[in-house]
MMTF fields as JSON, N, C-alpha, C and O atoms, coordinates in Angstrom:
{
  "mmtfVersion": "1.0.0",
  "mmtfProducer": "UNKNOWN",
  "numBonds": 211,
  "numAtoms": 212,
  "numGroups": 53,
  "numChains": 1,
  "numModels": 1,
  "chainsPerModel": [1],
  "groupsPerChain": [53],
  "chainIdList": ["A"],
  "bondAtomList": [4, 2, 8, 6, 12, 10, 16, 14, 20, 18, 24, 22, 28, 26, 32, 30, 36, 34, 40, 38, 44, 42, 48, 46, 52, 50, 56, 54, 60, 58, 64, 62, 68, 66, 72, 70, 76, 74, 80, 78, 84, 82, 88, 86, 92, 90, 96, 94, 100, 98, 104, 102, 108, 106, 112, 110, 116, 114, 120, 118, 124, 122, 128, 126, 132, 130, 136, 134, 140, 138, 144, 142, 148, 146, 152, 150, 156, 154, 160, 158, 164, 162, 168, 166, 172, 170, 176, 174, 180, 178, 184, 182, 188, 186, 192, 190, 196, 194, 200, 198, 204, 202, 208, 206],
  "bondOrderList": [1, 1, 1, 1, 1, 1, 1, 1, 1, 1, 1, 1, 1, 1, 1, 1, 1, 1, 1, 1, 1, 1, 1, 1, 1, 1, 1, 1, 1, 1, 1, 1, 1, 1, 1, 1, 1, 1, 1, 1, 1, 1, 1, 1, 1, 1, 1, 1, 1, 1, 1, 1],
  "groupList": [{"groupName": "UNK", "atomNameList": ["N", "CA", "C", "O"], "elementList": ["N", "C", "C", "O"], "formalChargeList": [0, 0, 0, 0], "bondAtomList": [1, 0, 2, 1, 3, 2], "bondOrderList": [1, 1, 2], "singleLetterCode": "X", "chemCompType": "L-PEPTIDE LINKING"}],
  "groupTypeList": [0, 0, 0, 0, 0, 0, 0, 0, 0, 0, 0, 0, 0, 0, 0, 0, 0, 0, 0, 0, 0, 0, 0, 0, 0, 0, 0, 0, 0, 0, 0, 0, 0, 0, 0, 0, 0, 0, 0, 0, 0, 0, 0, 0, 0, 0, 0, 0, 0, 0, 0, 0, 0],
  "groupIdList": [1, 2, 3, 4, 5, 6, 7, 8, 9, 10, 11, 12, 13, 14, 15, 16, 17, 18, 19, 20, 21, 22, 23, 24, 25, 26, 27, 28, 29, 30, 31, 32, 33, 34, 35, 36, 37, 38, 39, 40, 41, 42, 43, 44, 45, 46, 47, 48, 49, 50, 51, 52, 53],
  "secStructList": [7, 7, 2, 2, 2, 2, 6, 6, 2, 2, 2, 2, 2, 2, 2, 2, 2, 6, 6, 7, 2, 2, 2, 2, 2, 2, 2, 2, 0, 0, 0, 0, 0, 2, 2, 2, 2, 2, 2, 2, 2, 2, 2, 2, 2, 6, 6, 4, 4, 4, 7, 7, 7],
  "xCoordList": [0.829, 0.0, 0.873, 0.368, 2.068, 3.26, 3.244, 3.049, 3.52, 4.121, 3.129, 3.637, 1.689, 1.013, 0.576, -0.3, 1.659, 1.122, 1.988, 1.594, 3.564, 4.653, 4.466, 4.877, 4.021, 3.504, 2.553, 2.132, 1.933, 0.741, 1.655, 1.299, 2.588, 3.28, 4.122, 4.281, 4.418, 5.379, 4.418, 4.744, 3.426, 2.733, 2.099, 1.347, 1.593, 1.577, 2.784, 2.966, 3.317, 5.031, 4.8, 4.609, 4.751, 5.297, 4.199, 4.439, 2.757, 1.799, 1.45, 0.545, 2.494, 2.406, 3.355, 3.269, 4.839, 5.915, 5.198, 5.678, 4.18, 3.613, 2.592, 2.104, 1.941, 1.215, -0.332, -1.133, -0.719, -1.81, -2.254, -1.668, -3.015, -3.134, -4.4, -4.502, -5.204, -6.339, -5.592, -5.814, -4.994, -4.49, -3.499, -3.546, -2.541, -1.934, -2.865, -2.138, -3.689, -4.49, -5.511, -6.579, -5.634, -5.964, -5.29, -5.745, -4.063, -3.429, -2.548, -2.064, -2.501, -1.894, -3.444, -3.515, -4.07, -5.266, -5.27, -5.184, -5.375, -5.079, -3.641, -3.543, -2.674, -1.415, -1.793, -1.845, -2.058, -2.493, -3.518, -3.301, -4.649, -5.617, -4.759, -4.756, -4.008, -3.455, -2.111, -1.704, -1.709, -0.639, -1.579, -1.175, -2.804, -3.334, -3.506, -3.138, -4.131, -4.289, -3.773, -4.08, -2.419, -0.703, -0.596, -0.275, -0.934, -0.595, -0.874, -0.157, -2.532, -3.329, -3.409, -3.463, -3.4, -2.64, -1.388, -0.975, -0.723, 0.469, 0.679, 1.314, 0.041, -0.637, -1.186, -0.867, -2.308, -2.936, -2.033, -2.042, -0.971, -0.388, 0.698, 1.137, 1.168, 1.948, 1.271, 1.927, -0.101, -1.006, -1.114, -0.853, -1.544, -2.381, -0.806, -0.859, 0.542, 1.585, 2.395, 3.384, 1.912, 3.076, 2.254, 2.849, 1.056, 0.191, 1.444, 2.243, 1.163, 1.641, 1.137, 0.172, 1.567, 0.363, 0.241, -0.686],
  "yCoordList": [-1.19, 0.0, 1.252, 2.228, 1.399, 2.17, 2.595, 3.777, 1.341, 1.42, 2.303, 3.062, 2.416, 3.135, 4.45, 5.215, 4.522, 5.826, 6.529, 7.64, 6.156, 7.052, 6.669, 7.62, 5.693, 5.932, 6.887, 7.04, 7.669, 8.668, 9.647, 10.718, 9.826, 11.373, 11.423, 12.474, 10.526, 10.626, 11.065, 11.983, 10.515, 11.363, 12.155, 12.345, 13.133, 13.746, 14.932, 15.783, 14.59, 15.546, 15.724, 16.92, 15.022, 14.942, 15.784, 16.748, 14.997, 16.082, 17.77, 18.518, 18.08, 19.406, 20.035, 21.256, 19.156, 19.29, 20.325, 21.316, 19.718, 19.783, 20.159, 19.977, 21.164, 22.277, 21.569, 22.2, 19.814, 19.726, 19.808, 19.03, 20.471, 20.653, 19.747, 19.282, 19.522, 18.824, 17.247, 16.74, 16.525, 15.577, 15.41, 14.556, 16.652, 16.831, 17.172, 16.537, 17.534, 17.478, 16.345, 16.795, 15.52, 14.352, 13.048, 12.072, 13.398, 12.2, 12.34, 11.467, 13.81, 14.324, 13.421, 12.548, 14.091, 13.743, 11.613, 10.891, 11.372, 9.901, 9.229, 8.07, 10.008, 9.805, 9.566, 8.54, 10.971, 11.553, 10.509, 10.271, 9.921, 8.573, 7.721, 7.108, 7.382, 6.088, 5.986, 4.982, 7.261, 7.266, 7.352, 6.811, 8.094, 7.784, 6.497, 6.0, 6.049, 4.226, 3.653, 2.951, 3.884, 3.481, 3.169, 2.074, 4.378, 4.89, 4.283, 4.019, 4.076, 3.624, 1.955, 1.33, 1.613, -0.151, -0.452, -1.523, 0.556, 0.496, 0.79, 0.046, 1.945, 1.493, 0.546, 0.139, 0.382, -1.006, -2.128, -2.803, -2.697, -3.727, -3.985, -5.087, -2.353, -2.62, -2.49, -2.561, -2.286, -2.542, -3.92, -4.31, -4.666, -5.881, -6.855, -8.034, -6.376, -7.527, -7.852, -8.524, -7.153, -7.318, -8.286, -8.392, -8.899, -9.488, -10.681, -10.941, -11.229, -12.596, -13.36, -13.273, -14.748, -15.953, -16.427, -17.236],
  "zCoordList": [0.0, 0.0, 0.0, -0.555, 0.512, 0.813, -0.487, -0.77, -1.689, -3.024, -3.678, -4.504, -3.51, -4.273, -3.813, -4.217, -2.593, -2.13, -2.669, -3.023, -2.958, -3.647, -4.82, -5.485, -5.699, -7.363, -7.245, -8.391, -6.467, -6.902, -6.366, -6.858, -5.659, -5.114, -6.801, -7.421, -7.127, -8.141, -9.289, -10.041, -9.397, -10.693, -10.207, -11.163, -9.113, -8.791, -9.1, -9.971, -8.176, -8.769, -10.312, -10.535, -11.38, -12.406, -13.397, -14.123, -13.142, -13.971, -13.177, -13.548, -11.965, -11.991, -12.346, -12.482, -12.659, -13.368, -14.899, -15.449, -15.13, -16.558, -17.019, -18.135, -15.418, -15.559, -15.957, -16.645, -15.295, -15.632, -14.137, -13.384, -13.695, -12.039, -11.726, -10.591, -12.521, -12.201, -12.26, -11.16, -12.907, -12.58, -11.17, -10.284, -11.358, -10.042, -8.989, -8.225, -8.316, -7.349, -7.581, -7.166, -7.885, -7.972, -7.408, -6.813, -7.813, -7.308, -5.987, -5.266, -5.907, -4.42, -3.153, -2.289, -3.645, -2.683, -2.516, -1.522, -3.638, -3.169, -2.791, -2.39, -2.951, -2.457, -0.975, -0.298, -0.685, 0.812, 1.68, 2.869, 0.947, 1.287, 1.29, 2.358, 0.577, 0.686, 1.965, 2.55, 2.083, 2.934, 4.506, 5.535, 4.415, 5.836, 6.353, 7.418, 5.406, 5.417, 5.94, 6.903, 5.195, 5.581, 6.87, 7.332, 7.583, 9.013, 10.289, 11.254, 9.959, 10.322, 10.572, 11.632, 9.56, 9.718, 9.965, 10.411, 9.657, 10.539, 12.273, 13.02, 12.646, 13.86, 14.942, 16.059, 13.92, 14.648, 14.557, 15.586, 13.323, 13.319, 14.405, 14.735, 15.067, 16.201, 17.416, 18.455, 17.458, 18.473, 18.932, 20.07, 17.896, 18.337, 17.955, 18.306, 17.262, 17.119, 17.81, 17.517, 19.489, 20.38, 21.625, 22.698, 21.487, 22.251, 22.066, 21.166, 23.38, 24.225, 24.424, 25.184, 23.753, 24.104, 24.805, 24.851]
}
């Protein structure tokens, strides 16, 4: 999920490189979703991965 959060910063970056802003604010915004996501299950995965059996 990591991977598709920096493939969208990267075209992000690149179609504002190139002055199309509606694509670039498009993919900033799901960069940005996908990196919360990120966070978030990353979170919880060190929440619940340190339980003891």
């Amino acid at each position: 999920m990591l991977h598709y959060a920096v493939v969208f910063l990267i075209v992000a970056l690149v179609a504002g490189f190139f002055g199309f802003f509606g694509i670039a604010g498009l993919a900033a915004e799901i960069a940005k979703i996908l990196f919360i996501v990120f966070l978030v299950l990353f979170v919880v995965s060190l929440a619940f991965g340190r339980r003891r059996p």
